[in-house]
C-alpha angles and dihedrals in degrees: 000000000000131000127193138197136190137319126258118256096015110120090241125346099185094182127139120177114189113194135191127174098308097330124097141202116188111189112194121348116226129234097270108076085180100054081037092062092037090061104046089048090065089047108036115072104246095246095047103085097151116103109192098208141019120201120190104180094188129000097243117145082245099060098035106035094091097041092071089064087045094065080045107065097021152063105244116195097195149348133228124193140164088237099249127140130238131210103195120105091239084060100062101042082057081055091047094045088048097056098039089051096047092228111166112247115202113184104226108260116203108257094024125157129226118172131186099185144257090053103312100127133169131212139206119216102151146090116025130180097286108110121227137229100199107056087223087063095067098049113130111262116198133182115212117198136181132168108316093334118075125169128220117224109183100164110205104321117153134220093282086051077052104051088040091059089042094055092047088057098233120181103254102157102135140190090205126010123196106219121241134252101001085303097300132179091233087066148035084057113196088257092056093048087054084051104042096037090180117183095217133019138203136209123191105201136140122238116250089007115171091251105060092231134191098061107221091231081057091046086043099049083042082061104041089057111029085026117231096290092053095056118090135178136183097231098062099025106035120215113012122207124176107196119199138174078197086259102062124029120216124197131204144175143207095208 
């Protein structure tokens, strides 16, 4: 079961493809239509144009921006959202696709269930109820797990997500955590990290990017933690794929 993040020298790819046997899960979409469907297109068999299920954690222009194009060139079986509304242009046209396409939209319930077979599973453990007044805060966080591996996806929550999801006492224990929020300083708390103890760790951050992510304290706890060769990031290493048979874990990378 391979999962891929990201592609090397975009600002900010936010793409995550989770893929097993002939059936797809694409969570976010980046703010390149083009590289998304590019993508897509090397790891997707030409006569497979169904995706099963859509995520959009938040509704920024970075996230969603490729998943417009998505409804455009394939067959989407569902969507899954944190219910949040969105005031960009490319926002609404996602709304307008997904009516006139009829695709079904469930807003992410805390607890929720989504399963892909043969042991491959999904869980929701964010947002609540709670309302937020950072918009970060209310991004969707899942926990895949499959076999002995599972995979943290944490969107762009920030350190008061983090200390929501601490004090519910969520299993958060991962094999693998992408990191939040490009790797920024305002996120992936040293409370979080105890709590996560991920073996590897992922940041999907362009190079160069206006920001200045990943903050060097983010890129010093990850360390500390995964250790240096553990840590990867798109904008050094390119596409990232872990690869698991939910027993061993493969990495590769696109650099």
């Amino acid at each position: 079961m391979p999962i891929r993040r990201g592609k090397r020298g975009a600002y900010c790819e936010h793409a995550i493809l989770i893929q097993r046997g002939n059936k797809q899960i694409l969570i976010d979409g980046g703010p390149s239509a083009e590289e998304l469907s590019f993508r897509l297109g090397e790891r997707l068999p030409f006569w497979d144009r169904t995706i099963e299920l859509l995520v959009l954690t938040h509704p920024d222009t970075d996230h969603i921006t490729g998943l417009v194009e998505v409804l455009q060139r394939y067959r989407v079986g569902k969507i899954l959202t944190g219910g949040q509304d969105g005031g960009s242009d490319i926002y609404r046209e996602w709304r307008r696709l997904i009516e006139e396409r009829g695709v079904e939209r469930i807003i992410a319930q805390v607890g929720q269930q989504i399963t892909m077979g043969q042991g491959v599973q999904l869980e929701v453990l964010h947002p609540s109820d709670t309302r937020w007044e950072e918009r970060n805060n209310a991004s969707v966080v899942l926990r895949l797990t499959y076999g002995n591996f599972s995979l943290l996806l944490t969107g762009d929550i920030e350190t008061e997500a983090e200390a929501y999801l601490l004090a519910r006492d969520v299993k958060l224990r991962s094999t693998v955590l992408k990191v939040a929020h490009q790797g920024s300083n305002a996120s992936t708390s040293s409370r979080f990290l105890a709590e996560v103890k991920p073996m590897f760790a992922a940041i999907s951050v362009g190079a160069d990017n206006p920001f200045g992510h990943p903050g060097n304290e983010v890129i010093e706890r990850l360390q500390e933690v995964v250790g240096e060769e553990r840590l990867y990031l798109t904008s050094e290493d390119g596409t990232i794929a872990f690869i698991t048979d939910g027993v061993k874990l493969w990495v590769k990378t696109n650099d």
